[in-house]
C-alpha positions as CSV (number, residue, x, y, z in Angstrom):
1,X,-41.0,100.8,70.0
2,X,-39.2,97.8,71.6
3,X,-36.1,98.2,70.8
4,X,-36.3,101.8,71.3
5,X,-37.6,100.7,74.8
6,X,-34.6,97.5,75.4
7,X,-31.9,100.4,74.4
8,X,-32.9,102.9,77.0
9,X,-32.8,100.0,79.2
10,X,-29.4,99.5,78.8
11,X,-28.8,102.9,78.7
12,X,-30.1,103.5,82.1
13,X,-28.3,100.6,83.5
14,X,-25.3,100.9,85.7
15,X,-24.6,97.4,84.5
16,X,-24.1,98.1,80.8
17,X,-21.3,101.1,82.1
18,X,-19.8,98.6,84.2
19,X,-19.6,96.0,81.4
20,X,-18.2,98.8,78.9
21,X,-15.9,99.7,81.0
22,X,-14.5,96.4,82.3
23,X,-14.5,95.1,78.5
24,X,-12.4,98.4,77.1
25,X,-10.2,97.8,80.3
26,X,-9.4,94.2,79.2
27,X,-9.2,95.0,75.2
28,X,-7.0,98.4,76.2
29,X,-4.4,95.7,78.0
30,X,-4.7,93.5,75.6
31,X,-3.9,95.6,73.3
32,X,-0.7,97.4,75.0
33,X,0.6,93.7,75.9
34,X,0.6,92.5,71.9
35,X,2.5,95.6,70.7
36,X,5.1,95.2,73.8
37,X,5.6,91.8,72.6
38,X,5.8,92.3,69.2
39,X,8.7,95.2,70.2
40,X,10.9,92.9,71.5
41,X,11.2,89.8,68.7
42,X,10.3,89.8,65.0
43,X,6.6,87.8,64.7
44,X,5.2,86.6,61.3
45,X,1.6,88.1,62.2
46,X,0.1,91.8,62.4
47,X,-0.8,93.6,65.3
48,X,-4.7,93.2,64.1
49,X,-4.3,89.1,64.0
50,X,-2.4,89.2,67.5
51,X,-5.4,91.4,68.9
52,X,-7.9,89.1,67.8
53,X,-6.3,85.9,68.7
54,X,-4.9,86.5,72.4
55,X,-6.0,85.0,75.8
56,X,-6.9,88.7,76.9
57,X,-9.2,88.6,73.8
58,X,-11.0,85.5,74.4
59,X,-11.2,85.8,78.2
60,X,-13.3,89.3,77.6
61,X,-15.4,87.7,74.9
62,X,-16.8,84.8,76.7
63,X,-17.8,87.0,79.8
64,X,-19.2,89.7,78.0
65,X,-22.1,88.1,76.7
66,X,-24.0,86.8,79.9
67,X,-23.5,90.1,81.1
68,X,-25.4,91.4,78.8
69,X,-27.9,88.7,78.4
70,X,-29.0,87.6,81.8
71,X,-31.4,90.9,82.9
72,X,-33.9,90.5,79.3
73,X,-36.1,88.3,80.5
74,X,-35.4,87.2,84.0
75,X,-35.8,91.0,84.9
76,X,-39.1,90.8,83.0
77,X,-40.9,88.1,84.9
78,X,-39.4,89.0,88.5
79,X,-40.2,92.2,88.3
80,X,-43.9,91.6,86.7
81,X,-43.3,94.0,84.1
82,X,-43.5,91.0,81.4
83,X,-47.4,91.6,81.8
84,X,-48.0,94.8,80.6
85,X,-45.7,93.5,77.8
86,X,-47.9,90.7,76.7
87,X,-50.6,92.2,76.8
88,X,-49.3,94.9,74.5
89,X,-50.0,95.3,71.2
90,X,-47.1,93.7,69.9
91,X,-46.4,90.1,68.7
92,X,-44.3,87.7,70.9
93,X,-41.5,87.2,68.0
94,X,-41.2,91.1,68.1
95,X,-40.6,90.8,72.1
96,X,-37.9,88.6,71.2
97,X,-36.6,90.0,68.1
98,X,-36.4,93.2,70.3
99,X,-34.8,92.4,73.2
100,X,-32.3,90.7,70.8
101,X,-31.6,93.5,68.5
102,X,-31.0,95.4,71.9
103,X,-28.6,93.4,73.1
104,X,-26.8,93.2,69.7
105,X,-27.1,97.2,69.5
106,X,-25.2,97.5,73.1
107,X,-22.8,94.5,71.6
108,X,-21.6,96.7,68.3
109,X,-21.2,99.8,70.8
110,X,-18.8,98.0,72.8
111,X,-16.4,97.2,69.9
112,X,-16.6,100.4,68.1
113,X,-13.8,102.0,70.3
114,X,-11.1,99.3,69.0
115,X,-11.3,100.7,66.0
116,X,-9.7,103.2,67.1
117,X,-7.1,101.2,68.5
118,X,-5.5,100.0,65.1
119,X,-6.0,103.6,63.9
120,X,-4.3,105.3,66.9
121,X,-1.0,103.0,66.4
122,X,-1.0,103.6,62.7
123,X,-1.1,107.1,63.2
124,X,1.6,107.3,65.2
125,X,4.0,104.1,63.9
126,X,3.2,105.2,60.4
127,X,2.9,101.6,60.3
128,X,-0.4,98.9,58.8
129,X,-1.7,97.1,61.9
130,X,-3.3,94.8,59.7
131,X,-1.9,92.9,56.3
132,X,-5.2,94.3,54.4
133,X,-8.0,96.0,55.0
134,X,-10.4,92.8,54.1
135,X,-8.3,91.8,57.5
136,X,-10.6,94.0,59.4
137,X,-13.5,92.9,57.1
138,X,-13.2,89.4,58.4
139,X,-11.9,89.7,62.0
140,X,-15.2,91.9,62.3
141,X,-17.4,89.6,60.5
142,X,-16.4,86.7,62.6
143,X,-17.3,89.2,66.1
144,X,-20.7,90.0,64.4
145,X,-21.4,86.4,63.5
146,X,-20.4,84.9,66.9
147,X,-21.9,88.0,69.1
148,X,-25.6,87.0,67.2
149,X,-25.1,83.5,68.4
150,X,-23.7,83.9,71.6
151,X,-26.6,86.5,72.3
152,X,-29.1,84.0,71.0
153,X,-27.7,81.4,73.5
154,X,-28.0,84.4,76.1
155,X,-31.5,85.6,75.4
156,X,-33.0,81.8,75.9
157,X,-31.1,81.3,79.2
158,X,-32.3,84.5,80.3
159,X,-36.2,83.4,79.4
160,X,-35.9,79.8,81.3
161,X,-35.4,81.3,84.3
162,X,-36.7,85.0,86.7
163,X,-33.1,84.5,88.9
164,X,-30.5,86.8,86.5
165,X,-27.7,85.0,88.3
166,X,-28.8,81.4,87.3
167,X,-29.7,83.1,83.8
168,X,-25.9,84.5,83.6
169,X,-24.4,80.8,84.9
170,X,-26.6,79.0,82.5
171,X,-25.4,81.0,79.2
172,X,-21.8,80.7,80.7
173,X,-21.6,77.0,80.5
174,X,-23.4,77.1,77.2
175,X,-21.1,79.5,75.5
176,X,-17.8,78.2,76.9
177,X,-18.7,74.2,76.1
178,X,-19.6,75.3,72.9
179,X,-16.4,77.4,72.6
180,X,-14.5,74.6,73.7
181,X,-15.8,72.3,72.0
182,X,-13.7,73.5,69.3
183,X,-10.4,72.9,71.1
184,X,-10.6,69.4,71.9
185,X,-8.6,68.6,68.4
186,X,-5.5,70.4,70.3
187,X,-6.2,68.3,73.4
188,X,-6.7,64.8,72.1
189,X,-3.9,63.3,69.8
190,X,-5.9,60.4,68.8
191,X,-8.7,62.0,67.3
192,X,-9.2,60.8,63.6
193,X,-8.7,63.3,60.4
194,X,-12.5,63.4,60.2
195,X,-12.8,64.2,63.4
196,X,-10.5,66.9,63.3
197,X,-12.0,68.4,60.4
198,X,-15.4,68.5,62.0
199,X,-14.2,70.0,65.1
200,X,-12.4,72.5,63.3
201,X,-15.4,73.7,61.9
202,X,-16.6,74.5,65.1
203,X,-14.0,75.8,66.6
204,X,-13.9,79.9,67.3
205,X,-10.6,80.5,67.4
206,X,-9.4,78.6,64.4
207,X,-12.6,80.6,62.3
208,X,-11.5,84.1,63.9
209,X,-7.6,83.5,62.9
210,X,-9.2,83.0,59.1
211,X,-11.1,85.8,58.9
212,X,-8.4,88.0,60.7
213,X,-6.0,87.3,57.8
214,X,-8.5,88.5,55.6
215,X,-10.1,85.0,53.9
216,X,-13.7,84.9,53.8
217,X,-15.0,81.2,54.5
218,X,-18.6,81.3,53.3
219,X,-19.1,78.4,56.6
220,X,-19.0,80.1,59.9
221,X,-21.6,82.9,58.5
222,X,-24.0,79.6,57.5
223,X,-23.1,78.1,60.7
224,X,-23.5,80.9,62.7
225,X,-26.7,82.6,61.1
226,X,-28.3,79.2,61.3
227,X,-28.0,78.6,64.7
228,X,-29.1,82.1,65.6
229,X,-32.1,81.4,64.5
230,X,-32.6,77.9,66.0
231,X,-31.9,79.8,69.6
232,X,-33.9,82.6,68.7
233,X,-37.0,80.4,67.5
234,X,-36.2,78.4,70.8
235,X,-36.1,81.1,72.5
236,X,-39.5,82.1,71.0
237,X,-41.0,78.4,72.2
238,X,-40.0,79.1,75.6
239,X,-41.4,82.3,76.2
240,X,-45.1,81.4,74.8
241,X,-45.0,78.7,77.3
242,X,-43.8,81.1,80.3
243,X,-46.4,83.5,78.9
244,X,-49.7,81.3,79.1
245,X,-47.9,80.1,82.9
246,X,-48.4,83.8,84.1
């Protein structure tokens, strides 16, 4: 019943239409702008691992999610329609859980259509865009495993605050420290091995060009998974305490 009701939410949204529209706008581009490229000089990478590792790409994904994110809750409580919600029969980990799975639902729509995009150039290049299908396995994986923590970062900005803007700015800086975070090997010189190591393991873009060529690393899907929950179950916390404020 709640996710039933948080997809017909988006659904009914002008927002989610302008956010599918800007985000298969950007991926189309990107898309177009790889292949050009790859035209004009020989490249040791596929057209899947160019796709999945651009500045078009990454741009896109970062904005995406407090797009998304910013209306679950903060709509809720300035609206007053949080009320009738908790007093519902329901528990408050299935408001969560719901408004989650919503928001991952509306995420998976958005990147079904570039599928179509590696089928469309092998159907008329008669050419692989990827090195092996476990190439799509992976690059996929990765977008699954960082939409459910990127979400998770979402939904608990959304529930600290009833202002969707401040929601959308809060999940912003979240998402891209934390996806920056990973890039400070390439920015420091000095940093030590360890270091380097460590960073690397958070670091987005290093974990999506391993997956895209088709090796599974067991650690981003622990990492990832495991800090879903943390922000979901924080997430949780904070909207029991909003709750008992109404």
């Amino acid at each position: 019943m709640l996710l039933s009701r948080e997809l017909r939410s988006y659904f009914y949204s002008p927002i989610a239409y302008i956010v599918l529209v800007f985000f298969l706008l950007v991926s189309g581009v990107d898309f177009y702008f790889q292949i050009s490229f790859m035209n004009q000089r020989p490249v040791g990478y596929s057209v899947q691992e160019a796709f999945f590792n651009s500045v078009f790409f990454w741009f896109a994904f970062v904005l995406i999610f407090p797009l998304i994110t910013m209306r679950l809750f903060s709509e809720e409580f300035k609206l007053g329609t949080i009320e009738p919600l908790t007093t519902a029969p329901v528990r408050d980990w299935q408001v969560v859980l719901g408004k989650f799975f919503g928001a991952l639902f509306f995420y998976i729509i958005l990147w079904l259509p570039t599928v179509l995009y590696f089928w469309l150039f092998q159907v008329i290049t008669h050419q692989p865009a990827a090195n092996s299908p476990g190439a799509y396995w992976g690059a996929y994986l990765m977008l699954l495993l960082l939409g459910m923590f990127y979400l998770s970062i979402g939904c608990l900005a959304s529930v600290l605050t009833k202002n969707q803007i401040i929601a959308a700015v809060i999940s912003f800086c979240a998402i891209t420290l934390l996806f920056f975070l990973g890039l400070i090997q390439f920015i420091l010189l000095d940093v030590s091995a360890g270091a380097r190591q460590l960073l690397g393991y958070f670091s987005a873009i290093e974990q999506m060009g391993t997956l895209s060529r088709g090796i599974i690393d067991t650690r981003p899907v622990v990492l990832y998974l495991s800090m879903t929950i943390v922000m979901l179950t924080l997430t949780y916390q904070a909207f029991q305490s909003r709750k008992w404020r109404l």
